[in-house]
mmCIF file as Biopython writes it, N, C-alpha, C and O atoms, coordinates in Angstrom:
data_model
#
loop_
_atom_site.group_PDB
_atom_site.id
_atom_site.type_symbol
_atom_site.label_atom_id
_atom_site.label_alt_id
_atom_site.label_comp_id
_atom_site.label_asym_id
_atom_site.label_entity_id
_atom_site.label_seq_id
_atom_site.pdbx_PDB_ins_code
_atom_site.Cartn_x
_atom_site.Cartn_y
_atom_site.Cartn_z
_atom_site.occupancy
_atom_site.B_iso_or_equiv
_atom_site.auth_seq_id
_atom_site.auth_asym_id
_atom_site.pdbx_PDB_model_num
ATOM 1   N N  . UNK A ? 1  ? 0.830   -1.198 0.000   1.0 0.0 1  A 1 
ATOM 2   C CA . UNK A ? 1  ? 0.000   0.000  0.000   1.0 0.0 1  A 1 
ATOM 3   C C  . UNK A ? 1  ? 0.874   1.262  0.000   1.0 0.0 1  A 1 
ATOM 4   O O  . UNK A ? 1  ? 0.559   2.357  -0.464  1.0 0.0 1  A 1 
ATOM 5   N N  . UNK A ? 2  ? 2.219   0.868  0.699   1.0 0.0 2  A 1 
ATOM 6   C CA . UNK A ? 2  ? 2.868   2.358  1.050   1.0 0.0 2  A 1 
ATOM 7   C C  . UNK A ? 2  ? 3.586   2.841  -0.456  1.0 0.0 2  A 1 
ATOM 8   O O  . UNK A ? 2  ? 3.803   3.955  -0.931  1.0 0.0 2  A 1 
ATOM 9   N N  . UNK A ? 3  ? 3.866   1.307  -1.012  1.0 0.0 3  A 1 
ATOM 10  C CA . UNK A ? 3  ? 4.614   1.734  -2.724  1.0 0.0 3  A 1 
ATOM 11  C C  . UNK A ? 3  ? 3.639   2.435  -3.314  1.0 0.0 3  A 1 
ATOM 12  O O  . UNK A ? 3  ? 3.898   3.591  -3.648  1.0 0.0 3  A 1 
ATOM 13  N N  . UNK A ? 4  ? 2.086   1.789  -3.607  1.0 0.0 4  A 1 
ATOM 14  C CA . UNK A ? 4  ? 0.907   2.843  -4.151  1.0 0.0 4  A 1 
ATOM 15  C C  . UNK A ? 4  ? 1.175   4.279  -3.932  1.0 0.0 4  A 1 
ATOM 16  O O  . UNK A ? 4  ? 1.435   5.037  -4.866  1.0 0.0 4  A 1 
ATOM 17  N N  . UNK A ? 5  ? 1.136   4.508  -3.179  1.0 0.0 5  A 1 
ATOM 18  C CA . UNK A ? 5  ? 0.841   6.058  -2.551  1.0 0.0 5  A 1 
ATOM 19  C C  . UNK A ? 5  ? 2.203   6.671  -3.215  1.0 0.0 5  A 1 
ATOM 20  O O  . UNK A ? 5  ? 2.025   7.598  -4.005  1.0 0.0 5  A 1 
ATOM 21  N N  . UNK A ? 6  ? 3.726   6.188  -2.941  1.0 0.0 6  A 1 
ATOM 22  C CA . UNK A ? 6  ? 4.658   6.547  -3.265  1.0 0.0 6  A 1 
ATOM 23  C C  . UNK A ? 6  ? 4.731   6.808  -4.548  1.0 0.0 6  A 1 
ATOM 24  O O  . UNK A ? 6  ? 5.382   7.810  -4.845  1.0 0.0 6  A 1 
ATOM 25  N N  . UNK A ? 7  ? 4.062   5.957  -5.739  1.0 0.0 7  A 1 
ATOM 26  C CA . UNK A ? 7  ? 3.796   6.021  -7.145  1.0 0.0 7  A 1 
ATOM 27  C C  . UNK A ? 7  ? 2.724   6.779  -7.115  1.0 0.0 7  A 1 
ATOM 28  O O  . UNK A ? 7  ? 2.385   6.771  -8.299  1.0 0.0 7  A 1 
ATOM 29  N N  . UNK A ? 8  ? 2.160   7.261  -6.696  1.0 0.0 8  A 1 
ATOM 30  C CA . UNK A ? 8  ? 0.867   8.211  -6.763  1.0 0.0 8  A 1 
ATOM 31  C C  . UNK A ? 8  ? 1.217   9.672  -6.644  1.0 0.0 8  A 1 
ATOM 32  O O  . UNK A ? 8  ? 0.731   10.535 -7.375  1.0 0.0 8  A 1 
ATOM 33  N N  . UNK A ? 9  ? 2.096   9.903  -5.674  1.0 0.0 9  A 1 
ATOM 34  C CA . UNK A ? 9  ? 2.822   10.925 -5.963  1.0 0.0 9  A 1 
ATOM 35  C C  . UNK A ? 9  ? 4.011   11.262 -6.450  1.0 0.0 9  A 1 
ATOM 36  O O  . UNK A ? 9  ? 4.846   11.972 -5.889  1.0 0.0 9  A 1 
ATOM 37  N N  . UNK A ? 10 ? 4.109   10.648 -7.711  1.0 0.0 10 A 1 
ATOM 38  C CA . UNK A ? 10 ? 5.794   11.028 -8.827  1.0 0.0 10 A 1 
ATOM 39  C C  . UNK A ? 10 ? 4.854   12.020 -9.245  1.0 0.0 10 A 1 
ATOM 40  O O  . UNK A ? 10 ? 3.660   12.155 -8.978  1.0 0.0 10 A 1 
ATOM 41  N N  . UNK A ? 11 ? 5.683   12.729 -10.000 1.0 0.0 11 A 1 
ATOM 42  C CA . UNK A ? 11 ? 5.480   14.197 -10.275 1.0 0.0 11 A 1 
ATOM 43  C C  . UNK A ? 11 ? 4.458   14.026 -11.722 1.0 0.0 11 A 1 
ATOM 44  O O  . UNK A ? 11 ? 3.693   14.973 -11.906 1.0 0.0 11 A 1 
ATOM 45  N N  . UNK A ? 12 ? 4.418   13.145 -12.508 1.0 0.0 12 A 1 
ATOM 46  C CA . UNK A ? 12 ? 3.603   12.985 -13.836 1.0 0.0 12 A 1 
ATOM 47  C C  . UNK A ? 12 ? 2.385   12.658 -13.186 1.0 0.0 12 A 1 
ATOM 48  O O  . UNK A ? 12 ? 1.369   12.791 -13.868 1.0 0.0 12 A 1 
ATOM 49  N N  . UNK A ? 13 ? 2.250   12.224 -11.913 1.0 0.0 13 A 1 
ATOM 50  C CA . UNK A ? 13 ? 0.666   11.436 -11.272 1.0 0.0 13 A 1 
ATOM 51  C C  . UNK A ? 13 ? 0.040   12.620 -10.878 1.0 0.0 13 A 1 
ATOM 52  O O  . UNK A ? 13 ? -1.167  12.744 -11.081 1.0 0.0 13 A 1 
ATOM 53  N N  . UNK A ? 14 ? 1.006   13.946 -10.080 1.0 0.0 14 A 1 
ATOM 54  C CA . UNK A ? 14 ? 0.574   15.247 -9.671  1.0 0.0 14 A 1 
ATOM 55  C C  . UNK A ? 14 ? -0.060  16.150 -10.750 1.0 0.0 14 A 1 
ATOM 56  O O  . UNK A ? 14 ? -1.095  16.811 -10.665 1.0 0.0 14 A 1 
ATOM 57  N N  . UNK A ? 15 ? 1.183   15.972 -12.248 1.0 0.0 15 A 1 
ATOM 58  C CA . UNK A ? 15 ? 0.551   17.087 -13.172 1.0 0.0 15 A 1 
ATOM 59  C C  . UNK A ? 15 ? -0.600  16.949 -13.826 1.0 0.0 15 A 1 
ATOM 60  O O  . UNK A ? 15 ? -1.182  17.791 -14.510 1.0 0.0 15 A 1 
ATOM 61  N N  . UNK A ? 16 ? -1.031  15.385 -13.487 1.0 0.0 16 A 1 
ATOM 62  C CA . UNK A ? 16 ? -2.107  14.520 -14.568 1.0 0.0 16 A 1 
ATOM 63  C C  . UNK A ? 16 ? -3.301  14.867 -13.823 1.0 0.0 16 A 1 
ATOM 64  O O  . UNK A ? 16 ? -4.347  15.084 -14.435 1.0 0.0 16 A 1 
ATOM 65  N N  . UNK A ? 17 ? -3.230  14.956 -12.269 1.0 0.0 17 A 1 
ATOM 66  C CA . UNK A ? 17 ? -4.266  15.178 -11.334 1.0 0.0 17 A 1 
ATOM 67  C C  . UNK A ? 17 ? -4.497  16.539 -11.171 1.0 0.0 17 A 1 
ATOM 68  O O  . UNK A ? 17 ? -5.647  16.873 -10.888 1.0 0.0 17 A 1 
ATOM 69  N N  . UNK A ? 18 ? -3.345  17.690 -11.334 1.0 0.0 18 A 1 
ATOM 70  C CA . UNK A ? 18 ? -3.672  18.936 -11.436 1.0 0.0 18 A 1 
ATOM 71  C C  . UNK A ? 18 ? -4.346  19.329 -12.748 1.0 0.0 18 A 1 
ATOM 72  O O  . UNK A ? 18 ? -5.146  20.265 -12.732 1.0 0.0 18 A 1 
ATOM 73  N N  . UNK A ? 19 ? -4.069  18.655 -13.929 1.0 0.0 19 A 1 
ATOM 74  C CA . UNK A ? 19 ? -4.726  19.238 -14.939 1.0 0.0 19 A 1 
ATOM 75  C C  . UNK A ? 19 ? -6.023  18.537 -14.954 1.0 0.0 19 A 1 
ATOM 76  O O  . UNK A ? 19 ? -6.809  19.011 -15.775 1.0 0.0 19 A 1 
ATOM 77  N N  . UNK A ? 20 ? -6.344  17.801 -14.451 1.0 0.0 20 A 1 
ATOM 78  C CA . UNK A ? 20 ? -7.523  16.921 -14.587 1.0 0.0 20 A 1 
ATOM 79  C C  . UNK A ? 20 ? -8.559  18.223 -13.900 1.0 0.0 20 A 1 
ATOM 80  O O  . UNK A ? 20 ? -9.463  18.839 -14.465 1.0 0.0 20 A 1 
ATOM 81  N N  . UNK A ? 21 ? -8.150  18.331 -12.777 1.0 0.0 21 A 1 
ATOM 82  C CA . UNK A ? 21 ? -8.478  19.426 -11.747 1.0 0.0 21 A 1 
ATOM 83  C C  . UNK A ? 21 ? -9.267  20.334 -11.861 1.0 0.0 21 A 1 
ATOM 84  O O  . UNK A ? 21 ? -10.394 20.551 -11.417 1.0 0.0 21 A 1 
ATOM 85  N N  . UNK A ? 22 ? -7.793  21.460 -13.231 1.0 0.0 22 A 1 
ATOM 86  C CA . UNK A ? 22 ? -8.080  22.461 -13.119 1.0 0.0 22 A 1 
ATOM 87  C C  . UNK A ? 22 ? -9.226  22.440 -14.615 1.0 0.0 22 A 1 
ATOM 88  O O  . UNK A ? 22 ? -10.137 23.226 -14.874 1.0 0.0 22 A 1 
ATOM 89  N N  . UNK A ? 23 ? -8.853  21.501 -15.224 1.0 0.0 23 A 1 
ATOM 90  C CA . UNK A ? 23 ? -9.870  21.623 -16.882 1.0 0.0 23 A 1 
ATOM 91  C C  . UNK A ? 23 ? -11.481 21.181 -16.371 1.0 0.0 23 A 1 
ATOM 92  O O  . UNK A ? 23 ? -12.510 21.585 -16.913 1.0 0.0 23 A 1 
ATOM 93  N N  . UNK A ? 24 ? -11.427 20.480 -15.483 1.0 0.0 24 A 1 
ATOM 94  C CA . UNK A ? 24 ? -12.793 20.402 -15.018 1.0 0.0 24 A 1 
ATOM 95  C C  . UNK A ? 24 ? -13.040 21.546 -14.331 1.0 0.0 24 A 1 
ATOM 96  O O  . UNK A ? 24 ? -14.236 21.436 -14.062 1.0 0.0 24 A 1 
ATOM 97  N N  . UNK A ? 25 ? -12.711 22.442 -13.937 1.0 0.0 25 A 1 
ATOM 98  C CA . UNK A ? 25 ? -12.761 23.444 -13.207 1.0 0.0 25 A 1 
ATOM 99  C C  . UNK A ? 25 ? -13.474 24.829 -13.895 1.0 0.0 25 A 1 
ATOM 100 O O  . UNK A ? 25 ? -14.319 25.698 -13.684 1.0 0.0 25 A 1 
ATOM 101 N N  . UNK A ? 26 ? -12.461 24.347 -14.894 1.0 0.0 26 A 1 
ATOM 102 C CA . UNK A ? 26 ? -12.792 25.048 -16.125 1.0 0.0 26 A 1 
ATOM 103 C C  . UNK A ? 26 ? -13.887 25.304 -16.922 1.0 0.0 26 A 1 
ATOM 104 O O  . UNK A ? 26 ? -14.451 26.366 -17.185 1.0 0.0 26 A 1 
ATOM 105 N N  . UNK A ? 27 ? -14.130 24.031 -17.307 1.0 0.0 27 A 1 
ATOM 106 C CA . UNK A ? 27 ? -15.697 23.358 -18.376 1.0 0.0 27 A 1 
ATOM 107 C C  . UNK A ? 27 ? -16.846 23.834 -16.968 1.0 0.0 27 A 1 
ATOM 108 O O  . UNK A ? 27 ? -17.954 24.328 -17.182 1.0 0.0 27 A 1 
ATOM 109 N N  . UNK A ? 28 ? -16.310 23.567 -15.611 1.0 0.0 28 A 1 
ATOM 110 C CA . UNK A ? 28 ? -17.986 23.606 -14.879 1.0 0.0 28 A 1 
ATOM 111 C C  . UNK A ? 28 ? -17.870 25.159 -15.068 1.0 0.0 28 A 1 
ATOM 112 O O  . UNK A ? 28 ? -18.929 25.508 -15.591 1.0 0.0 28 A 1 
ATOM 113 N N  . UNK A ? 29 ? -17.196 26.063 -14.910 1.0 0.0 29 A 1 
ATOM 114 C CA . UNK A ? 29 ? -17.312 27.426 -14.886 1.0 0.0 29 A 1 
ATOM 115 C C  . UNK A ? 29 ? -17.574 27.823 -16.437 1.0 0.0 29 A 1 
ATOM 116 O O  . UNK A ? 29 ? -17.568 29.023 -16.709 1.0 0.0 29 A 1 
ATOM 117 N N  . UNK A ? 30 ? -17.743 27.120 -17.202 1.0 0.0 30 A 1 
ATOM 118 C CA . UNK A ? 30 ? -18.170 27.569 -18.635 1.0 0.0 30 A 1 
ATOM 119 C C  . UNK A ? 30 ? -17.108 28.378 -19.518 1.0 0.0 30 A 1 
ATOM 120 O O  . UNK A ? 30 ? -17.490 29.133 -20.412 1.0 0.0 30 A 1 
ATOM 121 N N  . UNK A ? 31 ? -15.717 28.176 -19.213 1.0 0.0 31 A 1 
ATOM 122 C CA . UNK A ? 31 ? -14.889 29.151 -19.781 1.0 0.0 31 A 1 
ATOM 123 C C  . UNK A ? 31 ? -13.994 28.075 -20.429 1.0 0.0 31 A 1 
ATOM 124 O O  . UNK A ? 31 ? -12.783 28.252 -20.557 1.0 0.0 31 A 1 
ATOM 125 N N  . UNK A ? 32 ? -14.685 26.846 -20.874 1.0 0.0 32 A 1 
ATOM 126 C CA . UNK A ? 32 ? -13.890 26.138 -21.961 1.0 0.0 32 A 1 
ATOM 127 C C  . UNK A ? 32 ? -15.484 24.946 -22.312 1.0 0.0 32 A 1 
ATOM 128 O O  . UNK A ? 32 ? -16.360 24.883 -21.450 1.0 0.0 32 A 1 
ATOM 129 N N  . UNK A ? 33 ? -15.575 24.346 -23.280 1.0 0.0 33 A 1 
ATOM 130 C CA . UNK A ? 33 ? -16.660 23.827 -23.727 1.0 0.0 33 A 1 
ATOM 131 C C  . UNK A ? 33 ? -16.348 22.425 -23.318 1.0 0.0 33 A 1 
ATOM 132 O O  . UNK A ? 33 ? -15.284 21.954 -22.917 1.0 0.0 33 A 1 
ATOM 133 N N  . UNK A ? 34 ? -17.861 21.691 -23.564 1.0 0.0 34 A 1 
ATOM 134 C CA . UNK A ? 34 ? -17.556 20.521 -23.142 1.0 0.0 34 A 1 
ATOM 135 C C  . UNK A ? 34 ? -16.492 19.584 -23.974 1.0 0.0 34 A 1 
ATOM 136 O O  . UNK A ? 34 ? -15.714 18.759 -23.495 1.0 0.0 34 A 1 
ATOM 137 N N  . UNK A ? 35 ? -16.701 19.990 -25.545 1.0 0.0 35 A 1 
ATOM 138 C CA . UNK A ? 35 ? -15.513 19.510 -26.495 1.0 0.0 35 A 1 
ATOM 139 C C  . UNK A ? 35 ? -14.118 19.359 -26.519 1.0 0.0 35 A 1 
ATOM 140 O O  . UNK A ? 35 ? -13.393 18.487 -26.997 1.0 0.0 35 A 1 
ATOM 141 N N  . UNK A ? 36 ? -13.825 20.731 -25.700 1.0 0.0 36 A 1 
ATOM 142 C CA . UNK A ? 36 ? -12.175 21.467 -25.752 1.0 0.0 36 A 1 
ATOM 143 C C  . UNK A ? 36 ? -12.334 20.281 -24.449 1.0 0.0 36 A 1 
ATOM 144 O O  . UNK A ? 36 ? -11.816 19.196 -24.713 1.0 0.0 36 A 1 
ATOM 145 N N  . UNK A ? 37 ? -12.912 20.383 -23.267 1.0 0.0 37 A 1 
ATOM 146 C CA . UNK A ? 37 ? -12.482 19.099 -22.254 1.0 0.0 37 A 1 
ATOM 147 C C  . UNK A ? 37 ? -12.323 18.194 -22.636 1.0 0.0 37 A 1 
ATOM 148 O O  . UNK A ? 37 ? -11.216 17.708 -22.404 1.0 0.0 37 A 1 
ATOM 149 N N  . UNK A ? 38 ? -13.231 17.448 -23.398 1.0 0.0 38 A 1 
ATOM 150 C CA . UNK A ? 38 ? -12.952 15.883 -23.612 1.0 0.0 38 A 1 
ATOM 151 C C  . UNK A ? 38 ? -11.895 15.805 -24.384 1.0 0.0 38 A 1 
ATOM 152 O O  . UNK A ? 38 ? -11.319 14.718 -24.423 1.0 0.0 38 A 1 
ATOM 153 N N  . UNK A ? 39 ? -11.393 16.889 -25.161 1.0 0.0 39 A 1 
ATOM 154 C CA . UNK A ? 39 ? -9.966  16.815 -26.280 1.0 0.0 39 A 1 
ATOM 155 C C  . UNK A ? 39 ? -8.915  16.666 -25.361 1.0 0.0 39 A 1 
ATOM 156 O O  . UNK A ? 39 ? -8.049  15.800 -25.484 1.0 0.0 39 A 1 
ATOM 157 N N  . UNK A ? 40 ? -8.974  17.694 -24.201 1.0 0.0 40 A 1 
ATOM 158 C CA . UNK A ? 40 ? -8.067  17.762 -23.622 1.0 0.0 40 A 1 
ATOM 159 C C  . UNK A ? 40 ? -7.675  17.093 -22.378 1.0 0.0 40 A 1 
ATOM 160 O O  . UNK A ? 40 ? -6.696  17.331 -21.672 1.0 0.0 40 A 1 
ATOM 161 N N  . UNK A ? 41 ? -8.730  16.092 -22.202 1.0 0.0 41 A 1 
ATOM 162 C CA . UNK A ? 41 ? -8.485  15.687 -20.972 1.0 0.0 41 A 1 
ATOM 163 C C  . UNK A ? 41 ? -7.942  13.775 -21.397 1.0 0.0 41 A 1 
ATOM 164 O O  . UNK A ? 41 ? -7.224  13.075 -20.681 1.0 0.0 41 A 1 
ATOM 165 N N  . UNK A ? 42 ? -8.645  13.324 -22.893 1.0 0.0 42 A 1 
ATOM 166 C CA . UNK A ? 42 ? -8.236  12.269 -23.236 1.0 0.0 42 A 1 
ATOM 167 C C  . UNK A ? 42 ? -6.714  12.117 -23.773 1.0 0.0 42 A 1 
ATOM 168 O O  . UNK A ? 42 ? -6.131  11.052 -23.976 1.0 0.0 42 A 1 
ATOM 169 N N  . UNK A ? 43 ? -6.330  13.105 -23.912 1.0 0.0 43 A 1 
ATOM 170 C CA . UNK A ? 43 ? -5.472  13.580 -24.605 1.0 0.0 43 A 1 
ATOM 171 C C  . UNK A ? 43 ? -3.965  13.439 -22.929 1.0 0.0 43 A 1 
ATOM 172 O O  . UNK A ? 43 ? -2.889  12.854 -23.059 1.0 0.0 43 A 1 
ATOM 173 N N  . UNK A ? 44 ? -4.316  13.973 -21.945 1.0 0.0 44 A 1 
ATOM 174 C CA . UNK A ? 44 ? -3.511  13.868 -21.099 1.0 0.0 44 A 1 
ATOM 175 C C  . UNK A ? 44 ? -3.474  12.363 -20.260 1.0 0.0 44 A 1 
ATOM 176 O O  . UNK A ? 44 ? -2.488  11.781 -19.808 1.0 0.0 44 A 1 
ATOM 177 N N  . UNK A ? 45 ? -5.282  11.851 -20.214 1.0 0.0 45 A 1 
ATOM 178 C CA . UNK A ? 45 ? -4.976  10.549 -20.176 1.0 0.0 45 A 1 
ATOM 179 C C  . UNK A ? 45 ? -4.862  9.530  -20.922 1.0 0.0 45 A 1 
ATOM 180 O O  . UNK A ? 45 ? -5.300  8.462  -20.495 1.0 0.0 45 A 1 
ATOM 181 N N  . UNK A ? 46 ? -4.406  9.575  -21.888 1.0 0.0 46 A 1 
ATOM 182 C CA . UNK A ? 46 ? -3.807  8.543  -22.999 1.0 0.0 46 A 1 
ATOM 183 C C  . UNK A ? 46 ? -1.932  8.696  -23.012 1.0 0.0 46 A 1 
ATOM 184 O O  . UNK A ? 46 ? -1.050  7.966  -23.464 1.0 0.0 46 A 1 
ATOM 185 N N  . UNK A ? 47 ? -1.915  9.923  -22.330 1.0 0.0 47 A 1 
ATOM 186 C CA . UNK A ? 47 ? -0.831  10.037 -22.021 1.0 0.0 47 A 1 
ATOM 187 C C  . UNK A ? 47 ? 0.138   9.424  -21.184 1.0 0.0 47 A 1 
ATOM 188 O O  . UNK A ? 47 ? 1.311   9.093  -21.360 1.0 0.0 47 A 1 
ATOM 189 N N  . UNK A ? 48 ? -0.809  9.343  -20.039 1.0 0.0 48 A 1 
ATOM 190 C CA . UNK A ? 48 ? -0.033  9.091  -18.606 1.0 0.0 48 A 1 
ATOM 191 C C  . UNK A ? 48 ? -0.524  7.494  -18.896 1.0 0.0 48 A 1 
ATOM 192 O O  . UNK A ? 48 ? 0.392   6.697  -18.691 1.0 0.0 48 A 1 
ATOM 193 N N  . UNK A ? 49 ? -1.516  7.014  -19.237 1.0 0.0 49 A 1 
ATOM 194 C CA . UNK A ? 49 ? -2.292  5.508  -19.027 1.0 0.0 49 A 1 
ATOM 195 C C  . UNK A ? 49 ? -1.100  4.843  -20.044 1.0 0.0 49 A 1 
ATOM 196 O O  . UNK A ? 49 ? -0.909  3.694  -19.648 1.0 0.0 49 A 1 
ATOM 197 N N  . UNK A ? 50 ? -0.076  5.203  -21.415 1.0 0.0 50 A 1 
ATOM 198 C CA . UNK A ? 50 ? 0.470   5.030  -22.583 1.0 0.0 50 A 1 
ATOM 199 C C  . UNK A ? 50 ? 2.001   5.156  -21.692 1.0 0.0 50 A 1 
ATOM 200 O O  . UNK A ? 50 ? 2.681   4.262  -22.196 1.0 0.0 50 A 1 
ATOM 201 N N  . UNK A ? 51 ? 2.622   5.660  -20.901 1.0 0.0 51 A 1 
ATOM 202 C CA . UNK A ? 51 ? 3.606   5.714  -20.777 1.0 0.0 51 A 1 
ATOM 203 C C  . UNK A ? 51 ? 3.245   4.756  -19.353 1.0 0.0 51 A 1 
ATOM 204 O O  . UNK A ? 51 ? 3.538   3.573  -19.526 1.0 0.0 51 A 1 
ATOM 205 N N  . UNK A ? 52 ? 2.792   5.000  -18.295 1.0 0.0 52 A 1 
ATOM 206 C CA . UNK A ? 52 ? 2.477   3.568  -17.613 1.0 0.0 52 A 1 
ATOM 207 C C  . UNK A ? 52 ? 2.414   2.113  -18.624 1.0 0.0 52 A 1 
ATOM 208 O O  . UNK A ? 52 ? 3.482   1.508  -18.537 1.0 0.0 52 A 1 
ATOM 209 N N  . UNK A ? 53 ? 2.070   1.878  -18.942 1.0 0.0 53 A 1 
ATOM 210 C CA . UNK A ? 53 ? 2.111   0.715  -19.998 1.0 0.0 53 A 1 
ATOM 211 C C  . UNK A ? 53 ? 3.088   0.642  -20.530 1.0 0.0 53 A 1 
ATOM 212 O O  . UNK A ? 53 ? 3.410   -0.541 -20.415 1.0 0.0 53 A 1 
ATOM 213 N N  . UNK A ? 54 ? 4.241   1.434  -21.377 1.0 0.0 54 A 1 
ATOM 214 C CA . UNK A ? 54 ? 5.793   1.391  -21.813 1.0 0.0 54 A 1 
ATOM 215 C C  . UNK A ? 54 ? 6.523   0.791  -20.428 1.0 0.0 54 A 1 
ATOM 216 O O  . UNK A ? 54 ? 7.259   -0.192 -20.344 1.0 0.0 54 A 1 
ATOM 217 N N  . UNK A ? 55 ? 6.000   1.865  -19.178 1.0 0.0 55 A 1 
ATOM 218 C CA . UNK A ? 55 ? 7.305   1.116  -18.019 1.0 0.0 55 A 1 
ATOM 219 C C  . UNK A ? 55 ? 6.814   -0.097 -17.703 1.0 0.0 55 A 1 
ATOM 220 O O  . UNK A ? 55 ? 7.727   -0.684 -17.123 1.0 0.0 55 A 1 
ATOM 221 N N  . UNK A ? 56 ? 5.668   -0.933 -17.784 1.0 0.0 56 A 1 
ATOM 222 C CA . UNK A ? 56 ? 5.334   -1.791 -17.376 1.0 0.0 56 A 1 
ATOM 223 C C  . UNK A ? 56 ? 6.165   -2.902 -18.230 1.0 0.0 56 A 1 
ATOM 224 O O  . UNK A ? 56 ? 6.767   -3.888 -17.806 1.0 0.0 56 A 1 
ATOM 225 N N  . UNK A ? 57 ? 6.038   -2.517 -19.330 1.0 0.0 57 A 1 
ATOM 226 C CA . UNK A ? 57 ? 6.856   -3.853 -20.162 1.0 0.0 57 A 1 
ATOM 227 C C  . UNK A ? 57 ? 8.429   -3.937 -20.245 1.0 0.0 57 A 1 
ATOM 228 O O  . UNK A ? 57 ? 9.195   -4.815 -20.641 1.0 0.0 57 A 1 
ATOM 229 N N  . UNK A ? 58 ? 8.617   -2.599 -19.683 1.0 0.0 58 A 1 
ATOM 230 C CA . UNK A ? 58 ? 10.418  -2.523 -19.413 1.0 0.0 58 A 1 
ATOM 231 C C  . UNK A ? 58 ? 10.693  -3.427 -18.184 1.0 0.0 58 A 1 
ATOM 232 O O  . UNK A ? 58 ? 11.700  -4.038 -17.826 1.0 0.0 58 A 1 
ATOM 233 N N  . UNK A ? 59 ? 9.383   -3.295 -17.636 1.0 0.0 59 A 1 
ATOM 234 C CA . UNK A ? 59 ? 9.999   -4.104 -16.418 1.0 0.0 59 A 1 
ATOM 235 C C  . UNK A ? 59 ? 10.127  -5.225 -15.786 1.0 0.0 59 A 1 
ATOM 236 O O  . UNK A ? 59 ? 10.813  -5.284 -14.766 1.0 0.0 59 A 1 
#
């Protein structure tokens, strides 16, 4: 459990959770559309979910 948490906070798990954050933050306050979110939010998690999966097979 304590490795989880330790991998939960590397710095790509922080920026993935801050932007997740702040773009929802965003779309509920109406100052980005629901479109520009889903572009941008699949877009950061295909990211992080795509490079998890590379280290997985390195390892």
């Amino acid at each position: 459990m304590k490795q989880r948490l330790i991998k939960l906070l590397s710095v790509k798990s922080i920026v993935t959770i801050a932007l997740t954050a702040s773009f929802a933050y965003l779309s509920i306050r109406g100052e980005i559309g629901a479109s520009e979110f889903l572009t941008i939010f699949t877009t950061v998690i295909a990211f992080y979910f795509g490079t998890q999966a590379t280290r997985e097979e390195r390892a």
